[in-house]
N, C-alpha and C positions, 0 to 999 in steps of 0.2 A: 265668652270665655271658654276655651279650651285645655286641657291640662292632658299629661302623660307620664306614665311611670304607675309606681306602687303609692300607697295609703302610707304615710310617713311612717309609722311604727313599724321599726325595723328596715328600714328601706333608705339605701345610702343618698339617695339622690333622688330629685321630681323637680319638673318641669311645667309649667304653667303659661298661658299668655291671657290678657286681656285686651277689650278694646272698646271702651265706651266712651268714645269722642264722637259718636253716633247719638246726635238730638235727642233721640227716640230712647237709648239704650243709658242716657246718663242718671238717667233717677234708678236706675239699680246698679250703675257701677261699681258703688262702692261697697253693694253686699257681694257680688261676682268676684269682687277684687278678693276682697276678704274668703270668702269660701275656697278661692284657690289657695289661697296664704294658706288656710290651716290645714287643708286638704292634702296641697302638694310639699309645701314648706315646713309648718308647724310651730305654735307655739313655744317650743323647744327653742328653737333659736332665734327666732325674735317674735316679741310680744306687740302686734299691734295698739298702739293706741284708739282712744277715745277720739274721732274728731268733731270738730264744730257742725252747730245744724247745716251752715252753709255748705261746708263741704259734703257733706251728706246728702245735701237734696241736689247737688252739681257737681259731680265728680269724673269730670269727663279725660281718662287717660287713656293711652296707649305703651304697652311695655311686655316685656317676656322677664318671669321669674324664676333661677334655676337654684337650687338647693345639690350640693355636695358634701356629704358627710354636715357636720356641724357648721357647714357656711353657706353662707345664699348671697346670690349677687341678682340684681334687679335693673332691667335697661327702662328709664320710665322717660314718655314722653307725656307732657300734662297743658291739657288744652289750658284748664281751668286751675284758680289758685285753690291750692290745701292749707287745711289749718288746722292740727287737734285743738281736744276742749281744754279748760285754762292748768286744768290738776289731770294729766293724763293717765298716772298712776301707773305700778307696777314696778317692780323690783327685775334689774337686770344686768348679766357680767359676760359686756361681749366689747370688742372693740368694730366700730361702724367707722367707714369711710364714704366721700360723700365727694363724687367728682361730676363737674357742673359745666355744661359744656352751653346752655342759652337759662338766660333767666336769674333765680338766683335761690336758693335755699339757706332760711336762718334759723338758728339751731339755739334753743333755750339750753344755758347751762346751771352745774349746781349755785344752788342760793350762794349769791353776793359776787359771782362770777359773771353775771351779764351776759346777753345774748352774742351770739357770732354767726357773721353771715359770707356762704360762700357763693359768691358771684362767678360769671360766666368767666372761665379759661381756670378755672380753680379748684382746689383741692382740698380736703381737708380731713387728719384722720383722729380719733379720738379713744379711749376707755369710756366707755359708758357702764356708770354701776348701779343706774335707774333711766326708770322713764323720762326722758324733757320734754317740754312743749318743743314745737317746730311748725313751721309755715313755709310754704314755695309759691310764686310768684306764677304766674300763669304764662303757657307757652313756655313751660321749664323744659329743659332734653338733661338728662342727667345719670348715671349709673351709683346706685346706692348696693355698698356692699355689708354685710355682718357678717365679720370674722371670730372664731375662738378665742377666748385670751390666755389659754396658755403660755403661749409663744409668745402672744404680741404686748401682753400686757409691759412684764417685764422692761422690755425696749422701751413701750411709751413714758412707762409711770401717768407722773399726773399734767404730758403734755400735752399740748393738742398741736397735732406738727398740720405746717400749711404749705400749700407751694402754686408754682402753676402747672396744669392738667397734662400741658404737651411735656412736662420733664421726660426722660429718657426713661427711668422708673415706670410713674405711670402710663405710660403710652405700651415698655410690654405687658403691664398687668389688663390694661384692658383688651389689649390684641389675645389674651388668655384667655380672656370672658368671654370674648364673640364667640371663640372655640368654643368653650366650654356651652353657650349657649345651644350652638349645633350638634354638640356630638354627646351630650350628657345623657339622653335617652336610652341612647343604645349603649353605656362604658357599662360594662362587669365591673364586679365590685373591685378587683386590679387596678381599670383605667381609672375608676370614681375615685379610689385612693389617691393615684399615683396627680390626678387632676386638683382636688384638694392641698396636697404636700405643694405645689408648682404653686398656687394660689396665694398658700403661706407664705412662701418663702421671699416671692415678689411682694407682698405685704409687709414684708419683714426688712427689704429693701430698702420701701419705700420709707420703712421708719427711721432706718439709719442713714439716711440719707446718699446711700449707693447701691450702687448694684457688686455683689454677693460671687468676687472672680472663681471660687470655687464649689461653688453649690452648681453639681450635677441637672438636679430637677428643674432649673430654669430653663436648659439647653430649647426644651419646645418653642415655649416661649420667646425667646431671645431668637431665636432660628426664622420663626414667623414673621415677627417685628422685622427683622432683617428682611425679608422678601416681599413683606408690604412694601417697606422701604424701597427698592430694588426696582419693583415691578412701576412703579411712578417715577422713575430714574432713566430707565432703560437707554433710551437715547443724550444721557447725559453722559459727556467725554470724559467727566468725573468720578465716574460710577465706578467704586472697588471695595474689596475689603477696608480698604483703611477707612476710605468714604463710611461706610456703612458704621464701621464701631466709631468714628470719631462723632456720627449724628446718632447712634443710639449709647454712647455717652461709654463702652463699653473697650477696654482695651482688640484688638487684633488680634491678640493669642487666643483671649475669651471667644470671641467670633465663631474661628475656627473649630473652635473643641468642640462650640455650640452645634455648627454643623458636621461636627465628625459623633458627632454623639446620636444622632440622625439618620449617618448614613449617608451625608451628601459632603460638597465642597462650596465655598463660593463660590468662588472663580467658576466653576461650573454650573451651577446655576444660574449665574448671570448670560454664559455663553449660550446654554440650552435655550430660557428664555428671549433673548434677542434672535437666534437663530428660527422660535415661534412665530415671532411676531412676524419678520422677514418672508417667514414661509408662506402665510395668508398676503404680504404685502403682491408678492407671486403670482396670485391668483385673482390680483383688482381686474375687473371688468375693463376700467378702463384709467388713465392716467397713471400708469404702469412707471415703474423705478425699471433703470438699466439695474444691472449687478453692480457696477462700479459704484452705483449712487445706494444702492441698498448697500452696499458693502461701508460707504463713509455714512448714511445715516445711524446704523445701527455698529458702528465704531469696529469696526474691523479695518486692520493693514489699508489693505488692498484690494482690490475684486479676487485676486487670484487666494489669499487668504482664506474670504469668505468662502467663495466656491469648494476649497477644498475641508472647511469646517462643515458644509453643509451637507458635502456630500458623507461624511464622515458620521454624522449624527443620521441622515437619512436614508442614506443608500442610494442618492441620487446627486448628480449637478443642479442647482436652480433651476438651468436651463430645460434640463429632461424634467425634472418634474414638472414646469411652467406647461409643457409640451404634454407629458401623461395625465394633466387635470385640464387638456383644455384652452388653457388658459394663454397659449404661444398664440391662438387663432384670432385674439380681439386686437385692435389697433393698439399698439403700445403707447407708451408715453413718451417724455423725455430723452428719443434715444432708444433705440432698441435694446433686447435683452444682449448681455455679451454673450457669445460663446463661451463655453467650459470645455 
């Protein structure tokens, strides 16, 4: 178990990882687990449970846990099944999300409400105003979050909203996490704010069932999402703005703002990054692209288009660059390089 950052009291954010899917290392995981929990995270915002002996003498996970102001999100992956004890106990006013991507996690609700279980591609967000029992299935991959209820409570009341994982919603909230997983160490208490608010608000999204065309603080988010998008696209003839908001469910105009709020463009980020990819294409050893063929793989006009975007971004033609890395000298492919 590794942890970083500050002693919770007082301290906006911490960071944690555990990994006891290691034979040797699972009869103490779930004290390791726990010591980071209270250490980096804190009782404050959420109160772990009691679990069963079973899970106690075999608790073999893998995950990173990060803490931002009053919310923590959790990436868990779990060899082994979990189970708390039958009366987990404990009083608590947070609202918890529970997005499940192998396996399946079931959630004990209040007396006479019966249990609910969220299976693989699913979601599910709730108020919670105590402890429940709850159990995961083993071999679970899942992201468990504890949100504040100031904000969210309200929205939910006394629903418990459900969907599936890939929605438009969920998919930027957790492109958010991965971020926030990476960079939460190093945010001043600015960034940890400003990380927290973005967090909310996509949570608050997800409870209304859309995404929020005027709320500023999603723009990172929604910007992101957008260029994961993008980047597994690339060479798709389809690839545009409009592509991008009509799969993350987001009007065009939003799109745009998302990356004028940034500091970028689409359209230009797409150009830049195909332009990347093109440029290492340049420099294969061997089985080498003409320009004309790089220029219709990675959806440009014409060679003559290409060439003169490339050179516009790099200071070079294909060709001279092919030639200043080298690369003019190994047998080509397809056809020779063209001229520029």
């Amino acid at each position: 178990m590794s942890g970083t950052g500050a002693e919770v009291d007082g301290s906006p954010r911490g960071v944690f990882s555990v990994d006891s899917t290691d034979p040797d290392a699972a009869p103490r995981g779930l004290d390791a687990f726990r010591r980071g929990w209270e250490t980096q995270i804190g009782d404050d915002v959420f109160q772990l449970p009691a679990f069963s002996p079973d899970t106690v003498g075999d608790f073999r996970v893998k995950g990173q846990v990060t803490k931002v102001h009053g919310a923590a999100i959790a990436d868990l992956h779990a060899a082994s099944a979990t189970r708390t004890a039958d009366a987990p106990g404990g009083d608590q006013d947070l609202v918890a999300m529970y997005v499940v991507q192998r396996g399946a996690w079931t959630l004990g609700g209040p007396p006479g409400d019966g249990e609910q279980t969220v299976s693989a591609g699913q979601f599910l967000v709730r108020h919670v105003g105590n402890l429940t029992a709850f159990e995961t299935t083993a071999h679970l991959t899942a992201k468990f979050f504890v949100l504040p209820p100031d904000e969210l409570k309200p929205l939910l009341g006394n629903r418990v909203i459900t969907g599936p994982a890939d929605s438009a919603e969920i998919r930027l909230l957790t492109a958010l996490t991965d971020m926030i997983h990476t960079t939460a160490a190093d945010l001043g208490p600015a960034g940890a704010e400003a990380a927290h608010g973005a967090l909310i608000e996509l949570a608050k999204a997800v409870a209304k069932g859309r995404f929020d065309d005027v709320e500023p603080r999603l723009a990172p988010a929604l910007t992101q999402a957008a260029k994961d998008l993008a980047d597994r696209r690339l060479a798709d003839p389809d690839l545009s703005p409009a592509m991008l908001a009509r799969e993350l469910n987001v009007s065009v105009r939003t799109l745009h703002r998302a990356f004028a709020a940034v500091g970028e463009q689409v359209t230009a980020y797409i150009r830049h990054r195909r332009l990347h990819e093109a440029r290492f294409a340049l420099t294969a050893p061997s089985g080498r692209l003409s320009i004309s063929e790089l220029a219709a793989h990675w959806q440009f006009a014409d060679g003559s288009h290409f060439t003169r975007a490339f050179k516009k971004h790099y200071g070079q033609t294909p060709t001279e660059y092919a030639r200043s890395t080298g690369a003019a000298s190994h047998p080509p492919g397809r056809g020779s390089a063209d001229s520029a």
